[in-house]
N, C-alpha and C positions, 0 to 999 in steps of 0.2 A: 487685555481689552477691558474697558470699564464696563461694571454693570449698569442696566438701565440703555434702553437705546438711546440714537443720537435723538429720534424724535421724540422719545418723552421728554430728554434731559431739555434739550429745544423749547418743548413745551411748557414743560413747567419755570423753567427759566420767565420766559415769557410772561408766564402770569402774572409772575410777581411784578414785570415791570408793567405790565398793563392795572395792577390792581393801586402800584403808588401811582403812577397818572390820574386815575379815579379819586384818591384819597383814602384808601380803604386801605392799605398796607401801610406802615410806620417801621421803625427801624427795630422794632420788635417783633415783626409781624413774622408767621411762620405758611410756609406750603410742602405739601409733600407728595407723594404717589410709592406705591406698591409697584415693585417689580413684578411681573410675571412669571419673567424666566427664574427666578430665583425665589419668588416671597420677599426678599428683600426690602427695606425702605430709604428712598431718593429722598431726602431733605436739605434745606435750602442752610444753609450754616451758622455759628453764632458767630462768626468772623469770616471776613474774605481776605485771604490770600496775607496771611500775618497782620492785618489792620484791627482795632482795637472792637472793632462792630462790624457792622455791615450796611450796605444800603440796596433795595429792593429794583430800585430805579437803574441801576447797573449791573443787576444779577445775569450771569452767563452761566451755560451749562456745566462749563468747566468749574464753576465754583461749588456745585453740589457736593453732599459727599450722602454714603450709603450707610446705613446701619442693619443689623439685622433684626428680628421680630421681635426682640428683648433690648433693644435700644445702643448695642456695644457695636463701634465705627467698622467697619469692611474694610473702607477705601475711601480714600479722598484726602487731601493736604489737609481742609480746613476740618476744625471741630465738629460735631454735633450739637443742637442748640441744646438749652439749660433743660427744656419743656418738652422733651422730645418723648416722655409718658402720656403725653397726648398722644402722638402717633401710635407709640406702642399699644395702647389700650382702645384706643377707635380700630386701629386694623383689625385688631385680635378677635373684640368682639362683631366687627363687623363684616365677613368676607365678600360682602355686597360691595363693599366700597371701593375705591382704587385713586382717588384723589384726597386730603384731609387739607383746610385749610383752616388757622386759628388768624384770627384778626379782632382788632379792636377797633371798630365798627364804631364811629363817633355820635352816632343817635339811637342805632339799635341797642349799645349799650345801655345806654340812659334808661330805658323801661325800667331794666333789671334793676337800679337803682332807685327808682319810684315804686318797685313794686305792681308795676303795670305789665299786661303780658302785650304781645306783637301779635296782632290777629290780622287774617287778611282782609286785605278793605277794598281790596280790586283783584281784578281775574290774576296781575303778574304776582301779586303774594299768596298764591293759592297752594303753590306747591308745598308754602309752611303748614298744611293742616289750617284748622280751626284755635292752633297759638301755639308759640315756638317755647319747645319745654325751656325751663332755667336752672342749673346745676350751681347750687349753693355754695361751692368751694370758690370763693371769688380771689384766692391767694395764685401764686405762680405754683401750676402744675410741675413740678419736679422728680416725683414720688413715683413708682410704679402704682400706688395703689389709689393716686388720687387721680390718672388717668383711667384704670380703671370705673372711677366713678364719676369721670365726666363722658365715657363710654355708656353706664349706666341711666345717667341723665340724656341722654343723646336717644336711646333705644331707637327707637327703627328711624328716626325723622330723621331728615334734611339736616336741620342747624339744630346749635343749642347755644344758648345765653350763660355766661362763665359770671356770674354774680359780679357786676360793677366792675367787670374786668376786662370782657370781651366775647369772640365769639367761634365757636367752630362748626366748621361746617363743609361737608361729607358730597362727594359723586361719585358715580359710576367710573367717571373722567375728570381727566384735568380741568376736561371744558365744562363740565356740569356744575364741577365744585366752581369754579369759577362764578358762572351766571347766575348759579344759589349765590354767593356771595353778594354779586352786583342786586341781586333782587331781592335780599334781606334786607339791605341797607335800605333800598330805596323805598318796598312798604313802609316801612322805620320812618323812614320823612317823609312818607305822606300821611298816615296815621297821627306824629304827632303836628304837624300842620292843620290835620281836619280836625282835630283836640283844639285849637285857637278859634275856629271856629263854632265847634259843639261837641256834639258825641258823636264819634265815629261808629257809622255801623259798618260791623262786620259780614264776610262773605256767610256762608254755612247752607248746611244741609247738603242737598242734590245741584245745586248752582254751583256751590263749592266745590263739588267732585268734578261735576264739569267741565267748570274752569280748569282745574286740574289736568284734567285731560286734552281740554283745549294748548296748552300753556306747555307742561312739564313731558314733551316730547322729543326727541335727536334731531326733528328736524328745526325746532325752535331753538334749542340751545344750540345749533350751529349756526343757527343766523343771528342770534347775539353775541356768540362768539365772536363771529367772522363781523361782526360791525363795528365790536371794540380794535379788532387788528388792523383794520382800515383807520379807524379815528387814529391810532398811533401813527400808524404809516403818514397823514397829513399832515400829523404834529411832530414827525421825526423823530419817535421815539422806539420803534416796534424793535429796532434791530437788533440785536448783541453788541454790547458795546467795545469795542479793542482796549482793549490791556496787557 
């Protein structure tokens, strides 16, 4: 029996192909989740099914494969990706989490490279805190010790900015990491859109927490979840694809 149920394999499957519909997933992009029954970690592959790469847009469950809490394969045909010391070092230090997604986020990036940080400018970027930390190592995480250190730059938040690289960023669920994902990117484009116009001012204080509270709860992230699975489904893309 594989580990990882059929519903997380399902799920995170899924993600990936809802997050390249989005634009936020590229053929480098990574997702992952913690088993329960095991500890264990579900990651999405550095190849599907003997092919030179991968693509996010056709990902099925059956192409996952498993590592364990120090990055060496369990189970699964296909590899482990190169960067897989990200997962290893966000789980370790994090036993809050249970979803880790690493993307390369085409405007949230950008701050990182101006040197600008991501602050929230409306109630849906509130869950970022008061600005989304940024972990200096902008090279490919390969290293045990340099996911350790974007575990370090991560501490307790949501997401963290990989210097001119890209982005990771942590849930409770698959679905949480997800909607972080969808709602980093998006403060990111409206922040530097209100930047063409002036200075953006940001959320903060007691508003901030608020909003927070209003915004970063199970029953919110399931109704943006459940909006993007519908938008697939009209655009014929939600399903698992046959291979």
């Amino acid at each position: 029996m594989m580990q990882g149920s059929k519903e997380l394999r399902d799920k995170l499957a899924t993600a990936c192909r809802l997050l390249y519909m989005e634009g936020l997933m590229d053929h480098a992009g990574l997702a992952g989740a913690r088993i329960p029954e095991t500890g264990n970690l579900l990651l999405n592959p550095r190849e599907m099914r003997g092919t030179p790469g991968r693509h996010p847009g056709i990902m099925a469950a059956d192409d996952l494969v498993v590592v364990d809490p120090d990055g060496r394969r369990v189970e699964g045909g296909n590899n482990p990706p190169s960067e897989t010391p990200i997962f290893t070092g966000v789980f370790r230090a994090r036993p809050d989490v249970m979803a880790v997604f690493h993307l390369h986020l085409p405007t949230a990036t950008l701050f990182s490279v101006v040197g600008q940080p991501i602050r929230p400018i409306g109630v849906m970027g509130s869950l970022f805190g008061e600005s989304v930390p940024v972990c200096p190592d902008g090279t490919l995480i390969q290293r045990p010790e340099q996911g350790d250190g974007v575990a370090l730059a991560l501490g307790k938040s949501i997401a963290v900015i990989l210097q001119g690289h890209g982005a990771v960023i942590v849930g409770a669920s698959v679905e949480e990491a997800f909607v972080a994902s969808v709602l980093l990117e998006d403060n990111a484009v409206r922040q530097y859109r209100a930047s063409l116009i002036g200075k953006p001012e940001a959320m903060k204080g007691e508003a901030l927490a608020e909003a927070r509270r209003q915004v970063w709860n199970p029953k919110v992230v399931a109704k943006i979840w459940t909006y993007y699975l519908l938008k697939a489904q009209t655009a014929g893309v939600a399903a698992a694809p046959a291979r």
